[in-house]
C-alpha positions as CSV (number, residue, x, y, z in Angstrom):
1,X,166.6,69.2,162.4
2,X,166.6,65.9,160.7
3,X,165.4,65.5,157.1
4,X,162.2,63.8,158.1
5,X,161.5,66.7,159.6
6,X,162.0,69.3,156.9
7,X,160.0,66.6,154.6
8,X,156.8,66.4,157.4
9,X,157.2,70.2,157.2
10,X,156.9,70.4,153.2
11,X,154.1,67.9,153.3
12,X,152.4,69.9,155.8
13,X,153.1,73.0,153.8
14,X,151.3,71.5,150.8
15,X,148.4,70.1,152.9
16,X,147.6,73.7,154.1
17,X,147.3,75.8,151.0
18,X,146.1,72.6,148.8
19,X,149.5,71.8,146.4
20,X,150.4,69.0,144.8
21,X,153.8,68.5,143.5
22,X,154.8,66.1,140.5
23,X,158.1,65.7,139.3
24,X,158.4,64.0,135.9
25,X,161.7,62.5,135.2
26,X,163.1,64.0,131.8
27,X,167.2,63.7,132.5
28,X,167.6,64.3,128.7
29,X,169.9,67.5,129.2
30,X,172.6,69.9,130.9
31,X,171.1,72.8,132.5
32,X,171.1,76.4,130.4
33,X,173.3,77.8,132.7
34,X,175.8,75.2,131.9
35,X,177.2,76.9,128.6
36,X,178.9,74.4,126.5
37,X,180.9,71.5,126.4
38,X,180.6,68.8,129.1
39,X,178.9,69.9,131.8
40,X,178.1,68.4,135.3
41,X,174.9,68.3,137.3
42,X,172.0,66.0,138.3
43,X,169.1,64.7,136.4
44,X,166.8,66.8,135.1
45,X,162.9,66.9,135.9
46,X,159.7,69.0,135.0
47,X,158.2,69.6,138.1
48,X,154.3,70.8,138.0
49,X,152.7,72.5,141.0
50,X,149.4,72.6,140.9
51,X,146.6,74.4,143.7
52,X,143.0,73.0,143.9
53,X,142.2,75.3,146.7
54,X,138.5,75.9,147.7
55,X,139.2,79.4,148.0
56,X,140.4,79.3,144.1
57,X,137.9,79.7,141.3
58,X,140.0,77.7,139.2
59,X,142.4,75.3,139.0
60,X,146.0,77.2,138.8
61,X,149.6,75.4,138.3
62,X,153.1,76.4,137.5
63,X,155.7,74.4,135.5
64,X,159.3,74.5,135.5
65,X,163.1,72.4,134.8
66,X,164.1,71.4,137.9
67,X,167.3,70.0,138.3
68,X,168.5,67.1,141.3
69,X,171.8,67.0,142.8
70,X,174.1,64.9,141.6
71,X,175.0,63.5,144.7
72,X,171.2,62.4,144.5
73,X,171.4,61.3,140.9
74,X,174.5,58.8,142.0
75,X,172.5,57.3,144.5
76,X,169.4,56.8,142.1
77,X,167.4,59.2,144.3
78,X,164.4,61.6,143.1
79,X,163.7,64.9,144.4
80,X,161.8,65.6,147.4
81,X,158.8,67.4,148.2
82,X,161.2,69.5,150.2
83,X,164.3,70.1,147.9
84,X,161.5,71.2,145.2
85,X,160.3,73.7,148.1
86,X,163.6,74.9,149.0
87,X,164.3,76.0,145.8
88,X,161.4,77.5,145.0
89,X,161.7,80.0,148.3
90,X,165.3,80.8,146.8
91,X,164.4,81.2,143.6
92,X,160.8,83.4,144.7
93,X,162.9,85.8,146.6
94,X,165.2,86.9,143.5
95,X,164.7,90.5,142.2
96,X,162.5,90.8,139.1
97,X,164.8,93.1,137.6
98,X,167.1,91.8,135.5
99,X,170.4,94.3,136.4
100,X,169.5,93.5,140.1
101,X,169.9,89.7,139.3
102,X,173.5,90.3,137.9
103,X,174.2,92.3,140.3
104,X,173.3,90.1,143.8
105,X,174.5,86.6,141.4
106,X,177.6,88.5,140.0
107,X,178.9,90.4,137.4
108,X,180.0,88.3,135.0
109,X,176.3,86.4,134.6
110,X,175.4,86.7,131.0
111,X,172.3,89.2,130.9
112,X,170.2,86.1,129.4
113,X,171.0,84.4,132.0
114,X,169.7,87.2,134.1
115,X,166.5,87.9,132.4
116,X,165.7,84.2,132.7
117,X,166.2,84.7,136.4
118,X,164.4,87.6,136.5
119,X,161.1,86.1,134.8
120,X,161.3,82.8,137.0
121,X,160.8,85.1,139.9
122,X,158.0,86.6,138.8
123,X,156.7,83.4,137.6
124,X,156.9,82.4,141.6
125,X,155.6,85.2,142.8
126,X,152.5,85.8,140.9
127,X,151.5,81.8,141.7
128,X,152.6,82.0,145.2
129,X,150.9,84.3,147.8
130,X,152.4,86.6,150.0
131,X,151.4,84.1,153.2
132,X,152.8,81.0,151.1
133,X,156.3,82.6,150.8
134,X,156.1,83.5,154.1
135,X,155.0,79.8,155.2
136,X,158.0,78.3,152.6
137,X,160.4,80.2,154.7
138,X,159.7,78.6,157.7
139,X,160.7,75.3,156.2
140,X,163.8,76.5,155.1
């Protein structure tokens, strides 16, 4: 499948259950995961998703650092609708326990680093439904 594809797909995606996506550029830092000392990874963004659904009584969004490629930085390019998807199905289908995290990520994971995981994918999956999740995988 060709990338247009996978991008028509996300688009569609977000069409259906009433998203919008924004990525705001922030590029101002390594990632947490990086530990210290120079470190090596794409530009950094604050990506906002946001539902105005009918079916909603209100307005509900979720906020996180999202980080590019840096194959994509190099070539001056921003994040997709798609890559932003992609990772969120990844990240949404992470335990919520933080010993399960170190255990399916590795051992040697520092436990904050852990817990951090453990809370983003609770994060997802109380804003996602179950039929969203389901729909994200089939763009995967």
């Amino acid at each position: 499948m060709e990338r247009t594809d996978y991008e028509r797909q996300a688009q569609e995606f977000l069409g259906k259950f009433g998203l919008t996506i924004k990525a705001a550029f922030k590029g101002d830092r390594c990632p947490p995961w990086e530990g210290k000392g120079g470190c090596i990874h794409g530009d950094r963004y604050r990506v906002t998703i946001r539902t105005n659904s009918a079916s909603e009584w209100r307005t509900k969004s979720i906020s996180f650092d999202f980080w590019n490629s840096m194959a994509d930085m190099q070539a001056d390019k921003r994040p997709t609708a798609y890559d932003i998807l992609a990772c969120v199905a990844s990240e949404g289908n992470s335990p919520t326990d933080p010993d399960e995290v170190a255990e399916e990520f590795g051992g040697d994971m520092p436990p904050s680093q852990a817990i951090a995981l453990a809370r983003f994918a609770r994060r997802l999956q109380d804003f996602f439904s179950e039929e969203e999740f389901e729909a994200l995988s089939e763009i995967n």
